[in-house]
C-alpha positions, -999 to +999 in steps of 0.1 A: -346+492-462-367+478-435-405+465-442-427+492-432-448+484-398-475+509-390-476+529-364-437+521-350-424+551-333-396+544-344-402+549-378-396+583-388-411+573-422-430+544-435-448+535-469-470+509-475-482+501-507-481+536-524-495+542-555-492+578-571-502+593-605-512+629-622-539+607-638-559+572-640-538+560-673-506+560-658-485+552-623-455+574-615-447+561-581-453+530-572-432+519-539-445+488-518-429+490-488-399+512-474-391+526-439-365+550-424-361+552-389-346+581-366-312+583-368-313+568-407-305+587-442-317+574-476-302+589-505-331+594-535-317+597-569-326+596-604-334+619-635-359+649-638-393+634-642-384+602-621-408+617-591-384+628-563-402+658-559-432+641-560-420+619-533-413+646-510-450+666-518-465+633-505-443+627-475-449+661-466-490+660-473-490+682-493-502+659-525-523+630-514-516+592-527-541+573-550-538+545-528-512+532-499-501+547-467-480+573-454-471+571-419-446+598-403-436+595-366-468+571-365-490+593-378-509+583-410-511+612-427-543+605-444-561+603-412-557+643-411-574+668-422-558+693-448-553+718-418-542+690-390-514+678-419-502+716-416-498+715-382-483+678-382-462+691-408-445+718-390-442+697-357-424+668-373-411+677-408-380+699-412-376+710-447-347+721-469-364+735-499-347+735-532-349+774-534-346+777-497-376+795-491-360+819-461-376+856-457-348+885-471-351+909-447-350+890-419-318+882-406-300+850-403-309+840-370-345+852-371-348+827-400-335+798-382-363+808-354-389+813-375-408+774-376-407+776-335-436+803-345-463+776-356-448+742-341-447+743-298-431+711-294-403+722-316-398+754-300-398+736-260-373+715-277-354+744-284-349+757-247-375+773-222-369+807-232-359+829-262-326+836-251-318+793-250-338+792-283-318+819-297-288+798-282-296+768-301-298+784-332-267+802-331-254+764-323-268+752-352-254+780-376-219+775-363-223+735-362-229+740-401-201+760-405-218+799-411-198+824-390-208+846-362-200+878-383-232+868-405-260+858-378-278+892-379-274+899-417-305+898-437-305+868-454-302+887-486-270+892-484-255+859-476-240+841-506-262+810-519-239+785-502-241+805-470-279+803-474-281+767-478-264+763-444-296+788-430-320+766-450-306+738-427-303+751-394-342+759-397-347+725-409-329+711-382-336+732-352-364+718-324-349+677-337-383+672-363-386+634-369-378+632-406-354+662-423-365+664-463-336+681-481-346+687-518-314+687-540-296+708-507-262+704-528-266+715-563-253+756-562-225+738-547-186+725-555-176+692-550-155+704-515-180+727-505-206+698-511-190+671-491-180+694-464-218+704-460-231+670-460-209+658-435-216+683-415-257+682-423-256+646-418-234+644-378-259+676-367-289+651-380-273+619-365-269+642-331-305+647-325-317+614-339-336+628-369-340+609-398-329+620-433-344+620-468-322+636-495-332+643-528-305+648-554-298+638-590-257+642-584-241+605-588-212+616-571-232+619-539-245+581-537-208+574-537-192+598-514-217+588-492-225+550-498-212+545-460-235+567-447-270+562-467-292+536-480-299+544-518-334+540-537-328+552-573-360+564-587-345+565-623-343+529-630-379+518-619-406+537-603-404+506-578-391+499-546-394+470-526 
């Protein structure tokens, strides 16, 4: 991966020098310098305990590094206050969380809205009304392969492979700089797996936002070597 360079808009992500531990004795992360710019995907592997999560909670601001920078769309993050990194957060970050986080009794589509709530530039990015931002989503869902008969189901009743496709349409929608996808594959099958990848990764590549997959499957790092840059956490805590 590039050297990270401050403040370049066209780094979605960059880290310089970041150190990270759960206490003074010992050093879980420890990554010099890497970038990631719009349009890119980097593939982060390694074994439980090898701090992929981790990664992501400081990425996102939500944990804050011992020392080092985080800079996201040219933002350092720890310029912000807790309460500006919220807002930051939902402006540039789309998330696909491990558990997918989406509300039950809402329905598909309501879901897929729902960050537009509490980031503007997102949801003007969206279209200039609700009917085009409804539009868009509808796009999204049937770019990522969830059919029309579903949109207004509660998400409750969608299958946990049909969920993960509404985790990502939220993640995607209003083109956030940096999408972090945290182990999006692993209730998954092999086809089912590549087939939403692919898919994840041309909607991601369409609206120039930048990637950062978490996932401890091998087999991903070499269905998709052609696609992603690869930083394996499991080997050394490292990166250079």
């Amino acid at each position: 991966m590039e050297a990270a360079t401050a403040h370049n808009e066209q780094h979605a992500l960059a880290l310089d020098q970041l150190r990270f531990g759960w206490d003074p004795a010992s050093t879980l992360l420890h990554i010099n310098q890497l970038s990631l710019e719009r349009g890119q995907t980097l593939l982060l592997s390694g074994p439980s305990g090898s701090g992929k999560s981790t990664l992501l909670n400081l990425i996102g601001g939500v944990l804050q590094p011992r020392s080092g920078s985080i800079i996201v769309a040219g933002q350092t993050l720890s310029s912000l206050s807790t309460r500006q990194r919220d807002r930051f957060r939902a402006e540039n970050l789309g998330i696909i969380f491990q558990q997918f986080n989406l509300l039950p009794f809402l329905s598909v589509v309501d879901n897929v809205l729902l960050p537009l709530q509490f980031a503007p530039q997102r949801r003007a990015a969206s279209g200039d009304n609700p009917t085009q931002r409804r539009q868009r989503a509808e796009y999204l869902l049937d770019a990522l392969g969830l059919q029309a008969e579903h949109w207004q189901r509660p998400s409750h009743r969608l299958s946990v492979g049909q969920q993960q496709r509404v985790a990502a349409a939220r993640a995607l929608i209003g083109a956030p700089a940096l999408l972090l996808a945290d182990e999006p594959t692993s209730a998954l099958d092999p086809v089912n797996r590549d087939r939403f990848v692919d898919l994840l990764l041309a909607e991601a590549n369409s609206s120039a936002c930048a990637v950062l997959m978490v996932s401890h499957d091998p087999a991903l790092a070499d269905r998709f070597a052609d696609q992603a840059s690869l930083l394996d956490l499991g080997s050394t805590a490292q990166a250079a």
